[in-house]
C-alpha positions in Angstrom: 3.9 0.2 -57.5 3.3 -2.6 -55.0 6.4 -4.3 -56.8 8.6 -2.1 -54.6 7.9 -5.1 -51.9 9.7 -7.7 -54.3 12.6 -5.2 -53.7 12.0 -5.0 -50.0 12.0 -8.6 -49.5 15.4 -8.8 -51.0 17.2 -5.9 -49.5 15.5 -5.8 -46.2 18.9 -6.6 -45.0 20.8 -3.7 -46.5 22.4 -0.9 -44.8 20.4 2.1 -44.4 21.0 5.5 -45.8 22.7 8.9 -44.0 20.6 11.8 -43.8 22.4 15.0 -44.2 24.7 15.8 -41.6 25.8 12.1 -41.4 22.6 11.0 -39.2 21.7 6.8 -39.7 17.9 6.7 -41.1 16.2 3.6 -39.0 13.0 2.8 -37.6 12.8 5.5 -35.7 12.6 7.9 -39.0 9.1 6.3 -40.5 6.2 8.4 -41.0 2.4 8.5 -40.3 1.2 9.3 -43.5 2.1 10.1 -47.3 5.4 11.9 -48.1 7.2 13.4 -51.4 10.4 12.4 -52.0 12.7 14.9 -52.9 16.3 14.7 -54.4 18.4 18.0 -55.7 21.2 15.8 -57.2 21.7 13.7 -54.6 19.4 10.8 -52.7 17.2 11.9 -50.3 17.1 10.6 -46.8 14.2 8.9 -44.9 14.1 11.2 -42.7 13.2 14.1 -45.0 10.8 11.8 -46.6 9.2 10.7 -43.2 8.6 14.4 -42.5 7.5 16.2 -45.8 3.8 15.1 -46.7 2.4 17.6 -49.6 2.6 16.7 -52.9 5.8 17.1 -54.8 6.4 20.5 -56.7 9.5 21.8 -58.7 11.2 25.5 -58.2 8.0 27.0 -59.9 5.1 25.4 -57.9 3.9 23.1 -60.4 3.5 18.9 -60.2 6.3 17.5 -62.2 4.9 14.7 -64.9 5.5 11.2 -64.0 8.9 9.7 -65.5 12.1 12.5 -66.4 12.9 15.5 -63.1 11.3 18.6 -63.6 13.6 21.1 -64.4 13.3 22.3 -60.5 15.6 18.8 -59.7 12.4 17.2 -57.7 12.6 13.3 -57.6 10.3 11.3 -57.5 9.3 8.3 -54.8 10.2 5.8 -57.7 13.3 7.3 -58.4 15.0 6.4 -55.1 17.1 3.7 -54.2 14.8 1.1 -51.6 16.9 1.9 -48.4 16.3 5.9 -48.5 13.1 4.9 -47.6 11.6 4.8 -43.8 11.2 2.1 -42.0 7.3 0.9 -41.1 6.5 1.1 -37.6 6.5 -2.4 -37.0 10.3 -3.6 -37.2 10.7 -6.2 -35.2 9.5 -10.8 -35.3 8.5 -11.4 -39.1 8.1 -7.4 -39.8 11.7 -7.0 -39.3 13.4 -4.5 -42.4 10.1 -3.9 -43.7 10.1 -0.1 -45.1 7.7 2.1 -46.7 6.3 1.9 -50.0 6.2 3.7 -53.3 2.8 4.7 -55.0 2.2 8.1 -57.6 5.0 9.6 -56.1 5.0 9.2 -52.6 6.5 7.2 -49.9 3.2 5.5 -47.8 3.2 4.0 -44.7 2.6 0.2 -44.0 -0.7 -1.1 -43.3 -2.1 -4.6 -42.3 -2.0 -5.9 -45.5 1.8 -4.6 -46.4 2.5 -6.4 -43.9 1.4 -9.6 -45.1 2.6 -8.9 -48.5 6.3 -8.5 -46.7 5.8 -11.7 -44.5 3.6 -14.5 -45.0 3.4 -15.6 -41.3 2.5 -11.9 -40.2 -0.9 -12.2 -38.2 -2.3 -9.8 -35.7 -3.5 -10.6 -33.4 -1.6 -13.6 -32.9 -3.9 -16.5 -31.7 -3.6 -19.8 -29.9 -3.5 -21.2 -33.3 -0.4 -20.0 -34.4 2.4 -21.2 -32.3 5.0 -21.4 -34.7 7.8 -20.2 -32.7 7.7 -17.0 -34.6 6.5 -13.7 -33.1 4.0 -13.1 -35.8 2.2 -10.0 -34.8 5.5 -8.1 -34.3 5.1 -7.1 -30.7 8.3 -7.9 -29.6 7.1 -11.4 -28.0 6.6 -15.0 -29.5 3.8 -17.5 -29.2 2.3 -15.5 -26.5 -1.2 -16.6 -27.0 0.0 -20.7 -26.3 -0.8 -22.7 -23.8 2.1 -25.0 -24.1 4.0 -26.7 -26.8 4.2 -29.9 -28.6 5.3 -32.8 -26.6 5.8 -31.1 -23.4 5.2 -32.6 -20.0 4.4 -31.7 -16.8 3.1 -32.9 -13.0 -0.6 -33.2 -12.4 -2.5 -34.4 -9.2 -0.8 -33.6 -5.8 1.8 -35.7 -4.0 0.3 -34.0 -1.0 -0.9 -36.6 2.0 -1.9 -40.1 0.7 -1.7 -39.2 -2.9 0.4 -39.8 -6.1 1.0 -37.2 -8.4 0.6 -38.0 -12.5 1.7 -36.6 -15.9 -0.2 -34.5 -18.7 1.4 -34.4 -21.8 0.7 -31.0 -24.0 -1.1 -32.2 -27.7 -2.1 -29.2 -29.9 -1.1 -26.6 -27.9 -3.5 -27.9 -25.0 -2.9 -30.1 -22.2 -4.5 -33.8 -22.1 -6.0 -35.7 -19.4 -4.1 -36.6 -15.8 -2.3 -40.0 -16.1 -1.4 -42.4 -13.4 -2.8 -40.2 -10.4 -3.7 -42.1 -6.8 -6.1 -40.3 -4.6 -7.7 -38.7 -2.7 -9.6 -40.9 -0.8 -12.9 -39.8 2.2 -10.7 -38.9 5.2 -10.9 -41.4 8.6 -9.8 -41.3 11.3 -6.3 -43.0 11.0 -3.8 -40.8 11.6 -3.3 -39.9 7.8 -4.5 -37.5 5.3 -6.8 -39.4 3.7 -8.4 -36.8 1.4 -5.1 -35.3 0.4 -5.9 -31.6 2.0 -3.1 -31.0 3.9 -5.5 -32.0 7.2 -5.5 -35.5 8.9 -8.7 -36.7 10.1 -10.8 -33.9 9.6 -14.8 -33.6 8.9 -14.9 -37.0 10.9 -17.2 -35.9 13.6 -19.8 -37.2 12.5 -18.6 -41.0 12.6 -17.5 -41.0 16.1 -19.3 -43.2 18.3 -21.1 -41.4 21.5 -18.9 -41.2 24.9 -20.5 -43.1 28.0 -21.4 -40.1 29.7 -24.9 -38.9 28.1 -26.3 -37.1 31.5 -27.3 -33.8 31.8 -24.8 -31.5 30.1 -23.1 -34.6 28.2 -26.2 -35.5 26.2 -25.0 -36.2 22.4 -21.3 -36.2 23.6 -18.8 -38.1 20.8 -15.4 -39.9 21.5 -12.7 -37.7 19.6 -10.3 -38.8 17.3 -6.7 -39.7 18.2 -5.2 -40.2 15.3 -3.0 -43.4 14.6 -4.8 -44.9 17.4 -8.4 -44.6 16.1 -11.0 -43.5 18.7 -9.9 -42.2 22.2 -12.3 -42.3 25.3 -14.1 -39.0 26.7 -12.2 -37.7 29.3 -12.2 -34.2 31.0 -11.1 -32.0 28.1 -13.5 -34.0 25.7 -16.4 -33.3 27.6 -15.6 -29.6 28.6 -15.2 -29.3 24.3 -18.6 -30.7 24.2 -20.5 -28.6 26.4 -18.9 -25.3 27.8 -21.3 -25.6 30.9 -19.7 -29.3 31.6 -17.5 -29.5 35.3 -16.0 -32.3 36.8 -17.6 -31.6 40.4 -20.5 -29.4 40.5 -20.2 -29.1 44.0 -22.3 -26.0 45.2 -20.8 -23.5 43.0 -22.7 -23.9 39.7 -26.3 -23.2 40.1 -27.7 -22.8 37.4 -30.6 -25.7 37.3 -28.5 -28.0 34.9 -26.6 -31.2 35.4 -23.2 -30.1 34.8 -21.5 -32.9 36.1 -23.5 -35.2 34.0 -24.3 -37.5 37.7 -27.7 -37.5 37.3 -28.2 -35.0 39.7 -29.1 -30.5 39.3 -27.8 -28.1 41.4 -26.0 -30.2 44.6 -25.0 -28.1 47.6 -26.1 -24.5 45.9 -25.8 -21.2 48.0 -29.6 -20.1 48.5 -32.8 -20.7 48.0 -35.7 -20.3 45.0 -37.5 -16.4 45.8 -34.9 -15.4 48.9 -33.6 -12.0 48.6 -31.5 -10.2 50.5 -30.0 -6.1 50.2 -26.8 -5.5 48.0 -24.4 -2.9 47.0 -23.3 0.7 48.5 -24.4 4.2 48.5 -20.6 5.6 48.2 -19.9 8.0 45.5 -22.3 7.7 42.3 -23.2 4.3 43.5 -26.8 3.6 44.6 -27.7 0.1 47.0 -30.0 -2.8 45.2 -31.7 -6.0 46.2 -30.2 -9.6 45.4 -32.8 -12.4 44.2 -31.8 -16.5 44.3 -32.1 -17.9 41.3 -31.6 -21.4 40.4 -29.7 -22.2 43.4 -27.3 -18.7 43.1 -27.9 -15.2 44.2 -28.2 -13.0 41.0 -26.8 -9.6 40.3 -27.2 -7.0 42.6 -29.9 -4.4 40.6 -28.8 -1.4 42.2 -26.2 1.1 40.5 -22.6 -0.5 40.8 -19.3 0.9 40.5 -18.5 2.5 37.1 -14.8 2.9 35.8 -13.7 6.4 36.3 -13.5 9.3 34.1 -12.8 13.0 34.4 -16.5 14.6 35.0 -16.2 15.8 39.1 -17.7 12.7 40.2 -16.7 9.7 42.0 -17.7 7.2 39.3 -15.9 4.1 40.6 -17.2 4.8 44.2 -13.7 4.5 46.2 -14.3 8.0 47.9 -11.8 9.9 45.3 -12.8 12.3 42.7 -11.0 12.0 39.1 -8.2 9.5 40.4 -6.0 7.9 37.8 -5.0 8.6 33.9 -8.9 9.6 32.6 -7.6 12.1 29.9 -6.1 11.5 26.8 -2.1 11.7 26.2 -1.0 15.4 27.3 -4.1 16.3 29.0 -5.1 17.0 32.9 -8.3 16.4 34.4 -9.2 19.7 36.0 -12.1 21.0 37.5 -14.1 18.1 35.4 -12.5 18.6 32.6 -9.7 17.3 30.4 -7.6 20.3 29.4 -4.6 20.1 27.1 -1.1 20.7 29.1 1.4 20.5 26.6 1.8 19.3 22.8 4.8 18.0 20.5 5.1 18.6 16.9 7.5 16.9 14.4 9.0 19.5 12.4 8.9 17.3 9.0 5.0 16.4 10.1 2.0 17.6 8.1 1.3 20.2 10.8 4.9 22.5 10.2 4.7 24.4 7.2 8.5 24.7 5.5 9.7 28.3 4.0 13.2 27.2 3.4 14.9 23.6 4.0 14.3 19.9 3.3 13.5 17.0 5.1 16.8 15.4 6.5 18.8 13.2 9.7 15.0 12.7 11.2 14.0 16.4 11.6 14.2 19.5 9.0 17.5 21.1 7.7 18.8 24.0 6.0 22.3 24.6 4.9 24.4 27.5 4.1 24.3 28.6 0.2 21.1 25.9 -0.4 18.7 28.5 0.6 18.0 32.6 1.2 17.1 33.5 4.9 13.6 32.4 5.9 11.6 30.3 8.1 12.8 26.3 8.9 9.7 26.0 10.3 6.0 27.6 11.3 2.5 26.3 12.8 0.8 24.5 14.1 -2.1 26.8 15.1 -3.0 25.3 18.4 -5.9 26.6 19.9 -6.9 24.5 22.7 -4.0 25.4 25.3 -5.9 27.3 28.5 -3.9 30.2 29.6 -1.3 30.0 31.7 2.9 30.0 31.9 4.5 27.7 29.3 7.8 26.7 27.7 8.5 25.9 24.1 11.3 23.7 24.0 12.8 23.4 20.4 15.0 20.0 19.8 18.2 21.6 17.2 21.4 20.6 16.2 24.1 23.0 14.7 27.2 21.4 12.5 29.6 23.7 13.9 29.4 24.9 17.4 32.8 26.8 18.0 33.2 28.0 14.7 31.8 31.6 15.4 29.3 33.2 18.4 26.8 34.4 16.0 23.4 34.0 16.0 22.1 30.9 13.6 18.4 31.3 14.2 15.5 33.1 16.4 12.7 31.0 18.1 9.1 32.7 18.1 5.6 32.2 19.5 3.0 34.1 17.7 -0.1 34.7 18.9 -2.3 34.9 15.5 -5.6 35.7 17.3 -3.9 38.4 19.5 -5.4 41.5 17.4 -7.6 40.9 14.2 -6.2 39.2 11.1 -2.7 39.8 13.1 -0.5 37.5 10.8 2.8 38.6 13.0 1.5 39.6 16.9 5.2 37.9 18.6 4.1 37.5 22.6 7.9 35.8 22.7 11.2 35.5 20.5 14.8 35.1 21.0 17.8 34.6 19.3 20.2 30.9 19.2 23.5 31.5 19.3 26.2 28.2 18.5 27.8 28.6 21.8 24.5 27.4 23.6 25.4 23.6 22.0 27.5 21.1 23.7 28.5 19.7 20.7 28.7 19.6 16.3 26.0 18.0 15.3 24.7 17.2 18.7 20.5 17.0 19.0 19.8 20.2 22.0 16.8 21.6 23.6 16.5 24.8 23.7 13.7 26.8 25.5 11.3 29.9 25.2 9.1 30.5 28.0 5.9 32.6 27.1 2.2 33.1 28.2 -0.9 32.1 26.9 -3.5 34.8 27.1 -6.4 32.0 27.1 -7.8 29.3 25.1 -9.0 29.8 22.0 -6.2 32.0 20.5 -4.3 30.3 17.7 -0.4 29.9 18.6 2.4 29.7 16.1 5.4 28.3 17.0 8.2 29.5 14.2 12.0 28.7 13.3 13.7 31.6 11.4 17.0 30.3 10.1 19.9 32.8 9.5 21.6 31.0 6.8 24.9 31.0 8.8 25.3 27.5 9.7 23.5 24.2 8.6 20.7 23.8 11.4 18.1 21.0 11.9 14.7 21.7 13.8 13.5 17.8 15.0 10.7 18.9 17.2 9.0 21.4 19.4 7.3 21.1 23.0 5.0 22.9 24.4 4.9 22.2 28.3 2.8 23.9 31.4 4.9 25.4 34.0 2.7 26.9 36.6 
């Protein structure tokens, strides 16, 4: 029974069988499990054997006996030529043209071991150990599991800075030691990249030789390296990298009971005196006056309560004599009475905030065209709540693709109030139609108001496109702006 392999290793090649109807049988026909073979005067195709899996019965129900058909015509596995059966489900590397075989009457699938049986190289997984050139596990890839192969070279080291790059050379699939390298070497300070890093004369700090000045602020100051030229002197800049209190003349405007100037000498020509004090500040606005104290040569802070950057809260925080000056409120908002208040809003009509009834996103905005869609609404939301009340203006940004054609309405423009009356999902507190003739232009971005009021903050407003379905209209944006 396992002989049907002998077979397969011979006629692998062969051309494969039609299945009724003049379908190929390939790889794609194999089965997941035990199948009859059945023949009515003719040989069956893999396919049919691939799909039937109960046992093989003639015309009256029974099991035919092994050798001669029943008298029903059924065939058995044994009976058929090799390439009417399936192909096993791994075809490709060393599996390639293995197929199903024979045993007791039925076609069976291939397991690991067939697959050895059909290939002696067959080995899954596929290890580092077997890089052959051959794609032995039959996954569609070869030697996968190598790190290189016989013989091969390639660069090792780094050319980078002062050092030389050398060679590794791959023995048994590994690579072998670095040959021929130069470098790296502990960096100086030279001018070159000692250490091979891609840094020249760093981490040298700690070899530089101390500068001349070591007074006051200078204490444990190092020359810096300058490159090429080894060692530079402590100027200026060195110094002031050394100690961030360091000045060249301390003059009398650092008191602060250090040497700064590294001279030998603290605090030279400072403004005051140890335990003076004098009065400071202003009692404008919600400033309050302090009391200055010398310290260390200098007069400190002021303690009283200083000017404060201003915000919108009805006082004068900055203490200039003006109340609520200047941009304190966020973007669209006024400061009034104290209080930032929204004044207007904008809304993208392809943002989160729209909700969409008909259309698609399209040329920056939201667009409906004739025959895509059934009447409905371009556009809806958001619900803002947080306008006070007052007059305003929606001001819808649309463009039309032709503006001449007709003078018929192509949309209506509504604000809803949804909080006017109880669960009112329509209240309109303003609406009106768009008609082409009110755009310059085809395909030409206008705005196009709606004045309304708000009753008050607090109610939920809806601001909604209802498209026609007459025209191909785009909805970029809507405004909301105060006009009283």
């Amino acid at each position: 029974m396992r002989g049907t392999w002998l077979l397969a290793a011979t006629l692998w090649g062969c051309a494969q069988v039609e299945a009724p109807g003049g379908a190929e049988a390939g790889p794609a026909d194999a089965a997941t499990g035990p199948v009859d073979a059945r023949a009515a005067g003719e040989v069956a195709d893999s396919a049919a054997i691939a799909r039937d899996a109960g046992e093989a019965t003639d015309a009256a129900g029974t099991r035919p006996s092994d050798g001669a058909a029943s008298d029903g015509g059924t065939m058995r596995c044994e009976d058929l030529p090799f390439r009417a059966l399936p192909f096993c489900p791994k075809n490709t590397g060393v599996c390639a043209g293995a197929r199903f075989h024979c045993e007791d009457g039925r076609a069976v699938p291939c397991q690991d071991a067939d697959y050895r049986a059909y290939h002696a190289s067959y080995a899954d997984p596929e290890t580092d150990a077997l890089c052959d050139g051959l794609d032995n596990d039959c996954d569609g890839r070869t030697d996968e599991a190598c790190a290189c192969a016989a013989g091969a070279t390639q660069p090792c080291g780094t050319d980078l800075g002062e050092c030389v790059a050398g060679v590794q050379t791959c023995t048994g699939a590994a690579w072998g030691r670095c040959e021929g390298p130069l470098g790296p070497l502990p960096e100086r300070c030279n001018g070159l990249d000692d250490d091979c890093d891609g840094r020249a004369d760093e981490d040298t700090a700690d070899e530089a030789p101390p500068c001349a000045q070591q007074a006051g602020v200078c204490a444990g100051a190092r020359r810096r390296c300058g490159g090429a030229a080894g060692w530079a002197e402590c100027d200026a800049a060195a110094l002031a990298a050394h100690a961030a209190l360091y000045v060249r003349d301390e003059g009398g405007a650092h008191c602060d009971g250090v040497d700064n100037d590294c001279d030998g000498r603290t605090d030279e020509g400072c403004e005051c005196r140890p335990g003076e004090s004098r009065a400071c500040g202003t009692d404008a606005g919600e400033c309050r006056p302090g009391t200055q104290t010398c310290d260390g040569g200098r007069w400190r802070p002021c303690d009283g309560e200083g000017p404060r950057e201003e915000t919108c809260s009805g006082r004068d925080d900055d203490c200039d004599g003006v109340v609520d000056e200047g941009d304190t409120c966020p973007e669209r908002h006024a400061c009034r009475a104290g209080a930032c208040v929204r004044t207007s809003a904008l809304v993208q009509a392809e943002s989160g905030a729209r909700g969409h009834a008909v259309g698609r996103e399209e040329r920056g905005g939201w667009c409906a065209g004739t025959g895509d869609y059934d009447e409905g609404y371009l556009t809806f939301g958001p619900y803002l709540d947080d306008l006070p009340a007052g007059e305003y203006e929606a001001v819808w940004r649309l463009l039309v693709d032709d503006h001449a054609a007709h003078d018929d309405d192509v949309a209506r423009l509504e604000v809803n109030d949804y909080d006017r009356r109880p669960n009112c999902g329509d209240c309109v507190i303003a609406a009106r139609n768009v008609e082409r003739r009110e755009f310059a232009g085809d395909f030409e971005w206008q705005e196009i108001g709606l004045r309304f009021r708000n009753p008050g903050e607090g109610h939920r407003l809806e601001f909604r496109t209802r498209w026609y379905d007459v025209a191909y209209l785009c909805e970029d944006r809507v405004e909301i702006r105060r006009v009283d």
